[in-house]
DOGUSE-780514 format. One record per residue: x negated, y, z negated of N, C-alpha, C in turn; residue in one letter. Coordinates in steps of 0.02 Angstrom, whole numbers, plus 32768, in hexadecimal, padded with zeros to 4 digits. Example, Ala and Ser with C-alpha at 12.3 -4.5 7.8 and 13.67 -1.06 7.14 Angstrom:
<sites>
7D6C7EE47E7A7D997F1F7E7A7D6C7F5B7E7Aa/7D7E7F907E9E7D547FCB7E9B7D7B80027E76s/
</sites>
This chain:
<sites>
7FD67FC480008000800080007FD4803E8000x/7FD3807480267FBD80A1800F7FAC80D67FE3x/7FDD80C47FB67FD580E77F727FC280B37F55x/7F9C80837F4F7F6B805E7F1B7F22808B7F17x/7F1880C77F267ED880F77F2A7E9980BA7F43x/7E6D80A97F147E48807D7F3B7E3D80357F6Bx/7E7880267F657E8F7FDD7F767E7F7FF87FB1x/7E8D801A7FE67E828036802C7E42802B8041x/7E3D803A80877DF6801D80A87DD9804C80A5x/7D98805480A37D698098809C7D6A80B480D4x/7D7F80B4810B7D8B80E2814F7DC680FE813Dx/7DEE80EA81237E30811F81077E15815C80DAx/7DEE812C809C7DDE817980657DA481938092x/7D9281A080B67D4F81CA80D37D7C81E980F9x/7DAE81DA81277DCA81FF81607DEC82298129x/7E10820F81067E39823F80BB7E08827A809Bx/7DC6825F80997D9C829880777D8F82DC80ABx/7D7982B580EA7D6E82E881147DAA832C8128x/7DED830F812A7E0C832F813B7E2A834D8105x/7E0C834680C67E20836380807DE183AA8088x/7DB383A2809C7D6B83D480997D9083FA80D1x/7DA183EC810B7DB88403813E7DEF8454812Ex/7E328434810C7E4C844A80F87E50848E80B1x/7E32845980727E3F8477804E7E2184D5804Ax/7DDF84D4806F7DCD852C806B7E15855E8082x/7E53854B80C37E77856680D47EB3856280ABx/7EBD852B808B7EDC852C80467EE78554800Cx/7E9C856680097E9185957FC37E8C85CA7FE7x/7E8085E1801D7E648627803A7EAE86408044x/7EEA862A80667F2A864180637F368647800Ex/7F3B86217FDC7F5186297F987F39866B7F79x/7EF686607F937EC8868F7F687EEC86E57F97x/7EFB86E57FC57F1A871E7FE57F4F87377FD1x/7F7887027FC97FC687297FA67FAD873B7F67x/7F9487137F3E7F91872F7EE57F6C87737F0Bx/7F4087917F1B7F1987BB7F267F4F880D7F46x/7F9887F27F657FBE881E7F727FD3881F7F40x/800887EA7F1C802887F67EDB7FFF88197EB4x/7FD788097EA07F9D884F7E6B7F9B88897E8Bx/7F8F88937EC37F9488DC7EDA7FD188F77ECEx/800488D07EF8804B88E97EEA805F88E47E99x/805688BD7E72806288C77E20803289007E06x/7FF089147E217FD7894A7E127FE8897B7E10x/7FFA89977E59802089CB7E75806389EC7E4Ax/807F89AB7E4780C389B67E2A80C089D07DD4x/80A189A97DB3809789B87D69807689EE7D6Dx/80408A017D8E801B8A3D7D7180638A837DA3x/807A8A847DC580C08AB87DCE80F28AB07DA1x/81008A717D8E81218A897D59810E8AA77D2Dx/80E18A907D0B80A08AD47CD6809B8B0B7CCFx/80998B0F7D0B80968B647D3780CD8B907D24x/810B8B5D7D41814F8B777D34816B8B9B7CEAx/81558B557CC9815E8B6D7C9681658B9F7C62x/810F8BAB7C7480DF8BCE7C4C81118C217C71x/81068C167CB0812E8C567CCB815D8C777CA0x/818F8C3B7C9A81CD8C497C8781BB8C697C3Ax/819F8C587C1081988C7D7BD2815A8CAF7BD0x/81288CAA7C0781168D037C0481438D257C0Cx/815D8D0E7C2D81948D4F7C6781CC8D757C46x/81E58D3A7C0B820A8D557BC581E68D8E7B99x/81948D687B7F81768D8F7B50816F8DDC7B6Ex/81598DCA7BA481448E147BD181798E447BE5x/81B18E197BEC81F68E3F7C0681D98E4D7C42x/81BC8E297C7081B58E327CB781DE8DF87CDAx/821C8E0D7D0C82338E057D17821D8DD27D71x/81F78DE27D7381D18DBE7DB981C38D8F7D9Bx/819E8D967D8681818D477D4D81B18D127D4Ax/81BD8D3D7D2082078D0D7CFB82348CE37D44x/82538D007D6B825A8CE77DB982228CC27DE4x/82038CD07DDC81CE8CA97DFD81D08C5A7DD8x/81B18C567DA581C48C147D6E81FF8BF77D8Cx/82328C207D73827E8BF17D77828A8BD37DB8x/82658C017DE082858BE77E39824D8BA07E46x/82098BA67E3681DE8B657E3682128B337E1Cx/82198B3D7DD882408B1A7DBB82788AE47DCAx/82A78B207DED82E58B097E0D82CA8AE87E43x/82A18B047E7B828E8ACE7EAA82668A7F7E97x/82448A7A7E7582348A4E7E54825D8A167E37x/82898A207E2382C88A0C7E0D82F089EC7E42x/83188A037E6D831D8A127EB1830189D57EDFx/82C789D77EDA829989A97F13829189537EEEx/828B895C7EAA8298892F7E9482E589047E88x/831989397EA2836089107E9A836C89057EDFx/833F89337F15834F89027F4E831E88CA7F54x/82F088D27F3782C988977F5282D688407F2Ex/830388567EE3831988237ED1835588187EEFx/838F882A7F0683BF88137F3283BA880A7F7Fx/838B881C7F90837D88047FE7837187C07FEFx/83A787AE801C83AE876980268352873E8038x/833787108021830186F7802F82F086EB8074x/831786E0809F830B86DF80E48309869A8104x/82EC869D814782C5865D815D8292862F8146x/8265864A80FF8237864180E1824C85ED80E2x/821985BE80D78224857C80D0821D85748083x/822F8537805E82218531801A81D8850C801Ax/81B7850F7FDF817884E57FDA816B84A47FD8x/814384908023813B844B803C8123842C7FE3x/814983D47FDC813A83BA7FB58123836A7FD5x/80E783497FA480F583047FB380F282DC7F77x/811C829A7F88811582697F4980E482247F5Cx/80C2824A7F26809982157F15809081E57ED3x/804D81BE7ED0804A819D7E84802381AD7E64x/800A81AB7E267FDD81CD7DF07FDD81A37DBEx/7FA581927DAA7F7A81917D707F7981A87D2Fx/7F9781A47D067F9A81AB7CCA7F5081AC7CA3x/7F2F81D17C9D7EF281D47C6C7EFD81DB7C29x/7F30821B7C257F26821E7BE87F8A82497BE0x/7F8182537B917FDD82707B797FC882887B35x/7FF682B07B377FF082E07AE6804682FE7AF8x/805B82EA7AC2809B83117AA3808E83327A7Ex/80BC836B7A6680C983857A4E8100839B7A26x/810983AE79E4814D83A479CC817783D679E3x/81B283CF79E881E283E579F7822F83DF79DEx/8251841179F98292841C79A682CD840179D9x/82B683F27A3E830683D47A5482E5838D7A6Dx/830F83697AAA832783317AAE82C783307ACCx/82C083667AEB827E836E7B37824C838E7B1Bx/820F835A7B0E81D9836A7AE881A0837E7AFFx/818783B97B19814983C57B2E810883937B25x/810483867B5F80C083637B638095836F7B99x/805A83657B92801D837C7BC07FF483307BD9x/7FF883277C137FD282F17C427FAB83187C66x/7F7C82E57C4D7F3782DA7CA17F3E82AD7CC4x/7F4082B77CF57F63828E7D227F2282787D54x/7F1682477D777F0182407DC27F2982377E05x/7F2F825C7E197F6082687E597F59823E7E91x/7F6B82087EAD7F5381F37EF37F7581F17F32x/7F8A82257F4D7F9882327F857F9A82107FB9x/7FCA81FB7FD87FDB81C480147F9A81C88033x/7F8081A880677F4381CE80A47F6681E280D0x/7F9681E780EC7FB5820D81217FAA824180F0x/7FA8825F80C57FA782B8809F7F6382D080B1x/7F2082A680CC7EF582BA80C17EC182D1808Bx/7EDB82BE805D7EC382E680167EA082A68000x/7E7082947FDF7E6082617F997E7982887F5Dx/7E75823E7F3B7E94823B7F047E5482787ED8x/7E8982877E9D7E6A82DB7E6A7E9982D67E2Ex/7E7182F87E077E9383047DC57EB7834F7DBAx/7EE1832A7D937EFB83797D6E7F1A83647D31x/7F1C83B47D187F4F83B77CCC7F8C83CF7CCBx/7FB083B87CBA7FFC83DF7CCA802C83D57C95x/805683FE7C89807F83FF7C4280C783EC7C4Bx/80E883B87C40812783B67C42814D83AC7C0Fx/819A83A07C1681D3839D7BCA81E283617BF7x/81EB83297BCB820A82E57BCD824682D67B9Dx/825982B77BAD8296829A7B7F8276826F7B58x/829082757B0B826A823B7AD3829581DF7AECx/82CA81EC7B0A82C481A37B238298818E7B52x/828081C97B80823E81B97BBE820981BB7BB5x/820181D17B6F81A581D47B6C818281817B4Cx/81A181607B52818481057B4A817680F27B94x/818781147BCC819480F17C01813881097C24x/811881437C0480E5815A7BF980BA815B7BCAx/807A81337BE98052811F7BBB7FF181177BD7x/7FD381207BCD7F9F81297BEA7F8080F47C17x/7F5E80EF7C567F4980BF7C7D7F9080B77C9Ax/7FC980D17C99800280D17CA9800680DC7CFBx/802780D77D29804080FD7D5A808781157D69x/806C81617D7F80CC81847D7C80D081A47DBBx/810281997DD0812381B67E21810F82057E09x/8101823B7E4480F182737E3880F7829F7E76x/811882E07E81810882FE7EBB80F083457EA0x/80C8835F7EDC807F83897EDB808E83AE7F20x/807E83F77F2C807484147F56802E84117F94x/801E83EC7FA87FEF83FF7FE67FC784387FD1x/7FEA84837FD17FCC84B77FF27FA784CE7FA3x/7FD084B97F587FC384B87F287FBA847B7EFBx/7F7D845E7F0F7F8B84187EE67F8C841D7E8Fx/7F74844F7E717F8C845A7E397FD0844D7E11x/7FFD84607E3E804B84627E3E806084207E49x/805D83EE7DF6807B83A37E1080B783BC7DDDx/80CC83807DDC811E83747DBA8120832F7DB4x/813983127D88813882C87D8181AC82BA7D97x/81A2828C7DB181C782767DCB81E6823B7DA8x/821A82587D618247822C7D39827682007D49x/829181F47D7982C881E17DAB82B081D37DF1x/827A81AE7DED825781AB7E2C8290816A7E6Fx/828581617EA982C381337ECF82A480F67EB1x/82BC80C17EBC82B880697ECC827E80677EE4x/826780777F1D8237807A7F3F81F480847F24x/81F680CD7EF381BE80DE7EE381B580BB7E94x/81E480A07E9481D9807D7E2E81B6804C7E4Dx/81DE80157E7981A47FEC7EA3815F7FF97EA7x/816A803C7EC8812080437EE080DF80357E9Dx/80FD805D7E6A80EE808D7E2780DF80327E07x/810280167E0080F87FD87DD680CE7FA27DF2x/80AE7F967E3780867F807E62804D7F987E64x/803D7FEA7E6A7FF980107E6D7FBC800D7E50x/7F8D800B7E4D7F507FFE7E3A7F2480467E53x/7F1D806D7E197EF880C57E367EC180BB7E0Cx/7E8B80D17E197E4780C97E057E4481207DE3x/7E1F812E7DAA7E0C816C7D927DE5818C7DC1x/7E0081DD7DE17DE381F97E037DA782227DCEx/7D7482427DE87D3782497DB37D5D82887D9Dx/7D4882AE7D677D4982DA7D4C7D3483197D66x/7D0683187DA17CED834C7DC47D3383687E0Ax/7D5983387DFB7DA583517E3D7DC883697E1Ax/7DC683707DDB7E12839B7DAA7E1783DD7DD6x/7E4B83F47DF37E63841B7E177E9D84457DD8x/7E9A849A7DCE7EA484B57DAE7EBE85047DD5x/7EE985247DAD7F0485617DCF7ECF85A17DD8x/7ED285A27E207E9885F47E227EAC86317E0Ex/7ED686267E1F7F0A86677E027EFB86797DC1x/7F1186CA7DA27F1386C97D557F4A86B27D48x/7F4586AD7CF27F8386867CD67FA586BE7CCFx/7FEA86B27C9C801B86DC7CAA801E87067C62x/7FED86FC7C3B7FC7872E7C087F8E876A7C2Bx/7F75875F7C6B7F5787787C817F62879E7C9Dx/7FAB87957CBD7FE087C67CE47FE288047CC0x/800D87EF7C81801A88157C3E7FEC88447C48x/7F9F88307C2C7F90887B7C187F8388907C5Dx/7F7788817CB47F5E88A47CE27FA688D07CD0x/7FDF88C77CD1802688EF7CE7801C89297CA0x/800989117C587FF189477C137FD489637C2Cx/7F9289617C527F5289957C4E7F6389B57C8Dx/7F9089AC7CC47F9389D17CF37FD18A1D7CDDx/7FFA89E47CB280348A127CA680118A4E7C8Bx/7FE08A4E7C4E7FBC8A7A7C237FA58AA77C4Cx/7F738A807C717F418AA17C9A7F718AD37CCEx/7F9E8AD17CEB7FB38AFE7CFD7FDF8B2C7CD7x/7FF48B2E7C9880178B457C667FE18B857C58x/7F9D8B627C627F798B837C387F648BBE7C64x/7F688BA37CBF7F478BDF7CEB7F6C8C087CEAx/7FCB8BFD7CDE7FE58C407CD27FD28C757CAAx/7FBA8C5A7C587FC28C807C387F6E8C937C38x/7F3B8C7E7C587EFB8CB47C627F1D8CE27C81x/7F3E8CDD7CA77F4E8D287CEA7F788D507CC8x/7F948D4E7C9B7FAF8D6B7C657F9B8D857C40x/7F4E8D737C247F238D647BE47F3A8DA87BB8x/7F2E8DEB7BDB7F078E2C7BB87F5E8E4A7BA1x/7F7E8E3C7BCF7FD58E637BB87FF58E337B74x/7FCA8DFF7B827FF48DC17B3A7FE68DE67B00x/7F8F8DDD7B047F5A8DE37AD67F6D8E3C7AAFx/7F7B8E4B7AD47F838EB87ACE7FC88EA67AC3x/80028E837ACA80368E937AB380468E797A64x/80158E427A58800D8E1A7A1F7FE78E4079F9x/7FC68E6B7A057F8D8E9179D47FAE8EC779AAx/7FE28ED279F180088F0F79E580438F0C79C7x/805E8EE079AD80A48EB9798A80808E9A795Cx/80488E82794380448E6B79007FF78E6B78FBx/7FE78EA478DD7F9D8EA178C37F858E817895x/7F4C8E5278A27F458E2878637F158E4B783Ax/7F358E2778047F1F8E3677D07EDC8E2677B2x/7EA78E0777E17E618E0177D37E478E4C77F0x/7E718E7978127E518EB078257E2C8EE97806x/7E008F0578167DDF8F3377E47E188F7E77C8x/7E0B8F7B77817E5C8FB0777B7E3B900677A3x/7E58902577A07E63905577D17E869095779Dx/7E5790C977977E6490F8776C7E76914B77B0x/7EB3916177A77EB6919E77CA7EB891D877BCx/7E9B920A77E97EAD925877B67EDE927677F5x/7EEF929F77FE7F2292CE78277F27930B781Dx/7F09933C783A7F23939378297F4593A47868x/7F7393D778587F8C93F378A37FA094507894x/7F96946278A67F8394AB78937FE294C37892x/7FE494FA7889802A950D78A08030950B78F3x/807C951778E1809B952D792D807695587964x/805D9593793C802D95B1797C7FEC95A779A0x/7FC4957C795F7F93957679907F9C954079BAx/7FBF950279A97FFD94DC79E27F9C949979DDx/7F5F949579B37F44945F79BF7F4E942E7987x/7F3393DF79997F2693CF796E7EDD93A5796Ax/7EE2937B79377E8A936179367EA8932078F8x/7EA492E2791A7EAD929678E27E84926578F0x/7E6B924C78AE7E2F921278AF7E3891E7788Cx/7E1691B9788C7E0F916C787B7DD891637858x/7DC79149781F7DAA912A781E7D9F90D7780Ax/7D7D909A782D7D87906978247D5F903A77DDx/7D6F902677B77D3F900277997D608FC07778x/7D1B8F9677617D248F4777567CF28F187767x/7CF68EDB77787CB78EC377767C8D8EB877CAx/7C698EB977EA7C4F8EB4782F7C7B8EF87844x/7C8B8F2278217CC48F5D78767C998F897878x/7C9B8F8D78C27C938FBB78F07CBF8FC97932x/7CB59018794A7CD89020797A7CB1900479BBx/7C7C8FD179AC7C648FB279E77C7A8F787A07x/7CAC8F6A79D87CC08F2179EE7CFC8F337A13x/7CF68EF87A567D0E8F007A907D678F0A7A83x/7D948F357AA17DCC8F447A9A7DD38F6A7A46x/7DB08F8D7A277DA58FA279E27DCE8FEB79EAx/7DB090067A0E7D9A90457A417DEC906E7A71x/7DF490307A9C7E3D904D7AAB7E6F90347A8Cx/7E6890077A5E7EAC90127A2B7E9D903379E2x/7E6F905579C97E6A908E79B47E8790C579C3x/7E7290E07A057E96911C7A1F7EC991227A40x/7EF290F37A517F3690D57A547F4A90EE7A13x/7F3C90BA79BE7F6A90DE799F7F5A912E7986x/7F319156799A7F2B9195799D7F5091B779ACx/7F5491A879F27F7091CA7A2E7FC491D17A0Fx/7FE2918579E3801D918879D9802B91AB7995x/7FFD91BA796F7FFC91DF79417FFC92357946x/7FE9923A79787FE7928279A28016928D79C4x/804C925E79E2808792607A15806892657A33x/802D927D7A5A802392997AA27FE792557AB9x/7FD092507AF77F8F92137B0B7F6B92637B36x/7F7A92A07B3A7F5392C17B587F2892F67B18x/7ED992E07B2D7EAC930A7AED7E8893277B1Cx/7E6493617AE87E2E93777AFF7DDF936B7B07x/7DEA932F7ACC7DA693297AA97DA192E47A88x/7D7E92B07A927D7A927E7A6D7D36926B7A50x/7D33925B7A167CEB925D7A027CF7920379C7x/7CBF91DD79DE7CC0919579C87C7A919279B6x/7C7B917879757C3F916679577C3391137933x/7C1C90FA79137C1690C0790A7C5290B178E3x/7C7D90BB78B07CB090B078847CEF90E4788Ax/7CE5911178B07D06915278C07D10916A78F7x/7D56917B79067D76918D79537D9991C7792Bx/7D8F920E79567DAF924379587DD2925F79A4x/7E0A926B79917E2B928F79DE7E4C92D479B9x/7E2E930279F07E48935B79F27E7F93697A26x/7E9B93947A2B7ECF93A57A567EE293DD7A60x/7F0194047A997F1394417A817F4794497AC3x/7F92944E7AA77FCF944F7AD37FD794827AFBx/7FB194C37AFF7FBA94FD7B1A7F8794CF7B5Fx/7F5B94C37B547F2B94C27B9D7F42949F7BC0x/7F3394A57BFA7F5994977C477F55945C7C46x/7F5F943F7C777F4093EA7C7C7F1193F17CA0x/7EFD94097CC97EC1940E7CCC7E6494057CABx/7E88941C7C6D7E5D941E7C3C7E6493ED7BFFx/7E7A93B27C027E9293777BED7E9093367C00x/7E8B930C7BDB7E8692D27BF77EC0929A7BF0x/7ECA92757BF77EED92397BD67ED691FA7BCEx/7ED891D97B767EA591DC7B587E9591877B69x/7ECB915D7BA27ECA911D7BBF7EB591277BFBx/7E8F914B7C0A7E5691497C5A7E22914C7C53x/7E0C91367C217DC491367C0E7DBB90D77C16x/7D7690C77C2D7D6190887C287D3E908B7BE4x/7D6590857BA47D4590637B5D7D1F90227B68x/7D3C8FF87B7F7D198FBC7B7C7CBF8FB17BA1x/7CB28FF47BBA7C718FFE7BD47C53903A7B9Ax/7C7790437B867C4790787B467C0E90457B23x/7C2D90277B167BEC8FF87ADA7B9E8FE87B15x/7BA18FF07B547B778FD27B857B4D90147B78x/7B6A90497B6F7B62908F7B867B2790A27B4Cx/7B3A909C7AFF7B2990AB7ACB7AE590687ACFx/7AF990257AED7AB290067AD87A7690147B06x/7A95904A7B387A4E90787B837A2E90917B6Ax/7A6C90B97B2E7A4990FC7B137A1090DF7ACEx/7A2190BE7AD479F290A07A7779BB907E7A8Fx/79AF906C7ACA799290417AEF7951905B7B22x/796B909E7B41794590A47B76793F90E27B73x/7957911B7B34794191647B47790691657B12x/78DC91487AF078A991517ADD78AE91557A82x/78E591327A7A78FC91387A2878F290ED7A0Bx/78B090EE79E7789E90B279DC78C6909D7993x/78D690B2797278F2909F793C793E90C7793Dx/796C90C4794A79AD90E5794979C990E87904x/79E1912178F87A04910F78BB7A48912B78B9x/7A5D913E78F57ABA914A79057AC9915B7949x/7AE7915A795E7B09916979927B6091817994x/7B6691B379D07BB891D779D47BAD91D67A38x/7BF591D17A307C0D91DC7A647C4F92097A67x/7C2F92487A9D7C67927D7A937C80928F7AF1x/7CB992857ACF7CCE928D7B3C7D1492C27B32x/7CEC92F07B677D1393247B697D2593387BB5x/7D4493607BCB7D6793837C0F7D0A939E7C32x/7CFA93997C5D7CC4939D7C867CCF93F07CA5x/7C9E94177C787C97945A7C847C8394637CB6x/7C5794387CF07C2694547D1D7C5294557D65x/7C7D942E7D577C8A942D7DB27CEA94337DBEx/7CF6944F7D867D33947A7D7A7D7294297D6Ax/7DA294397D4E7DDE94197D5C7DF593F57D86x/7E0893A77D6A7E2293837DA07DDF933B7DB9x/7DA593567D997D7093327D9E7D6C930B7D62x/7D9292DF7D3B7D8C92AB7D037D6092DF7CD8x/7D6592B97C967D3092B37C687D1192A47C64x/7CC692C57C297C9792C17C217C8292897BF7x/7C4B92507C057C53923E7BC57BF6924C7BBDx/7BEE923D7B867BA092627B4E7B8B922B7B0Ax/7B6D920E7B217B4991E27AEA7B0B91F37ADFx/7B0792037A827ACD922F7A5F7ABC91F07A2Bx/7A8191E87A417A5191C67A127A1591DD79DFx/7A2E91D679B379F091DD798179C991D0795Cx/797C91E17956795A91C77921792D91E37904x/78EE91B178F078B991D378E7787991FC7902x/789891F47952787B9203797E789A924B79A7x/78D4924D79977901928E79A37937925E79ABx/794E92B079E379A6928F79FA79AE92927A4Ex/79C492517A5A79CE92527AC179FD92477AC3x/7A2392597AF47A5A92717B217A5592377B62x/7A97921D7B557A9D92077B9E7AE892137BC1x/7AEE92347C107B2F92457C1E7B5C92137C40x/7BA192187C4D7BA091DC7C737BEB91FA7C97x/7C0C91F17CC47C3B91FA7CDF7C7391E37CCFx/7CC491F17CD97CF791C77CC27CFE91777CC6x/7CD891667D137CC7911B7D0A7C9B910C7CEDx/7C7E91257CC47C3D90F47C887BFF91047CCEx/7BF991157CF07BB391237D2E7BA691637CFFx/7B5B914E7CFE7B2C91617CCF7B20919D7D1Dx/7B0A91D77D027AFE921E7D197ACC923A7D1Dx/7ABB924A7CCA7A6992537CBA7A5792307C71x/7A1392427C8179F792287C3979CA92637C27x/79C8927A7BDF79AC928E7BB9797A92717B8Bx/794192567B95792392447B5A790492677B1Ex/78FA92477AEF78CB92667AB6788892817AE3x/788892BC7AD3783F92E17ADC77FA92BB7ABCx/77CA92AC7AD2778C92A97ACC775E92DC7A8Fx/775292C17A5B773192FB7A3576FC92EF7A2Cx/
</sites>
């Protein structure tokens, strides 16, 4: 019979081997292609939904209304593509070629179980008609039996079984096998295929799925909210200041009604503060500016623990600034030129004072002026409303 695996003439298993080598590379090279779309396409898909998501609740926090639409419509299409693609009729597609064959019982492990169908795990040796082309191979495979069927299995055993061709991984044992094949099954004689043919899934498992579909979902959750980063971060700073912050002492004068200026400062203290640390600087004079009602000054002067802003409501605009067009976040670059390269070997303070630019009339930004000092004197360095350095002043030579 042909399913006795070795009982056959050795021109059968050689023509069987050859056309098993023949085959199997186009076997795995189609398998290995679809899993390779499904991951792209499960990629694709989880990390937009992510996206979506994340959209949908910037778009709330921010009260930006594009956002927020943008998210929901991914969303909805997403949604959408997946209810047609689960109700579209399957098509012409064929179902997956199967064959029955006989197998080898090596080995069995149950497991307990609380119904009638008890998980158990076989290694099996598979031997494949020779019309399949294949030799006989091992595998492991997990099935639920009935506790009246699991006596009928027993090791050195043989059990009717059908297996996919294109996936020989994919057996199934065959409980209800015909007349024919119990015959066959109770006649057979299968020899142990070696241990080096155990044939196993290439694919990842379906824990593996899991986290690719977690880390994509995140990962795009997460690119929304970089592109977001600075409006989150500034709206969160700005709705709940924490309380590790350095406390913050203010003074305020404002003259009367006629002379119409005023002049309010800050000063910061606590442990590590300075107005050098990055974003320190414009949300300082932010809450200035709102302490003054007005964001247009005349005069701003920042020192290491201390921000002062002047003002005066009579002067034109011209002669004013507003006090969020300044690049702060390049001041600290500015102050380490000046400590650095005008000839002040030991520094022992520094100010920065930016005012309306006397030289080339109105309408030309502000000035800004970083003064360094030490024991060596005091240098000057100028710099333009964009932080472009102008001139330099160094300490004189004595």
């Amino acid at each position: 019979m042909g399913t006795t695996g070795r009982a056959q003439g050795q021109g059968q298993g050689e023509a069987a081997q050859d056309s098993s080598e023949a085959n199997g590379p186009s076997v795995h090279g189609r398998s290995f292609v679809r899993r390779a779309f499904a991951g792209l396409r499960l990629t694709f898909t989880s990390g937009a939904a992510g996206a979506a998501v994340a959209a949908l609740v910037v778009g709330v926090i921010l009260e930006r209304v594009p956002v927020f639409l943008s998210g929901g419509g991914v969303l909805i299409l997403l949604v959408l593509i997946g209810f047609v693609a689960g109700r579209r009729p399957s098509g012409p597609a064929e179902a997956p070629v199967t064959r029955t064959a006989l197998a080898r019982i090596e080995d069995l492990r149950a497991t307990s179980g609380e119904s009638a169908d008890v998980p158990v795990t076989f290694r099996l040796t598979v031997a494949p008609e020779p019309e399949d082309g294949r030799p006989a191979y091992r595998v492991k495979i997990d099935e639920h039996i009935n506790l009246v069927d699991i006596p009928a299995y027993r090791p050195r055993g043989i059990a009717v079984v059908e297996y996919r061709p294109d996936e020989p991984w994919e057996v199934r044992i065959v409980t209800r096998p015909t007349p024919e094949w119990s015959r066959r099954a109770e006649e057979a004689e299968i020899d142990s295929a070696p241990e080096s043919t155990l044939v196993e899934n290439p694919g990842p498992s379906e824990g593996t799925w899991c986290v690719l579909v977690l880390v994509t979902f995140l990962a795009g959750a997460a690119l929304v909210v970089l592109l977001f980063r600075g409006e989150l971060f500034t709206r969160e700073d700005d709705a709940a200041p924490s309380p590790k912050q350095p406390s913050v002492t203010s003074s305020a004068s404002a003259s009367v009604s006629v002379s119409r200026t005023f002049t309010t400062s800050t000063t910061i203290s606590g442990h590590s503060s300075s107005l050098l640390v990055l974003g320190r600087m414009r949300e300082t004079v932010t809450e200035l500016a709102e302490r003054a009602g007005t964001s247009d000054v005349t005069a701003i002067t920042v020192q290491e623990r201390r921000m002062e802003i002047r003002g005066d409501s009579a002067r034109p605009p011209g002669e004013t600034f507003h006090v969020q067009m300044l690049p702060y976040e390049l001041f600290p670059a500015l102050v380490r030129e000046a400590r650095t390269t005008l000839g002040v070997r030991t520094p022992k303070g520094w100010r920065i004072d930016v005012t309306p630019d006397p030289g080339t009339g109105p309408g030309t930004g502000p000035r800004i002026r970083v003064t360094v000092t030490g024991e060596e004197g005091t240098a000057h360095l100028d710099a333009d409303a964009t932080a472009r350095i102008v001139d330099r002043r160094p300490v004189e030579k004595r």
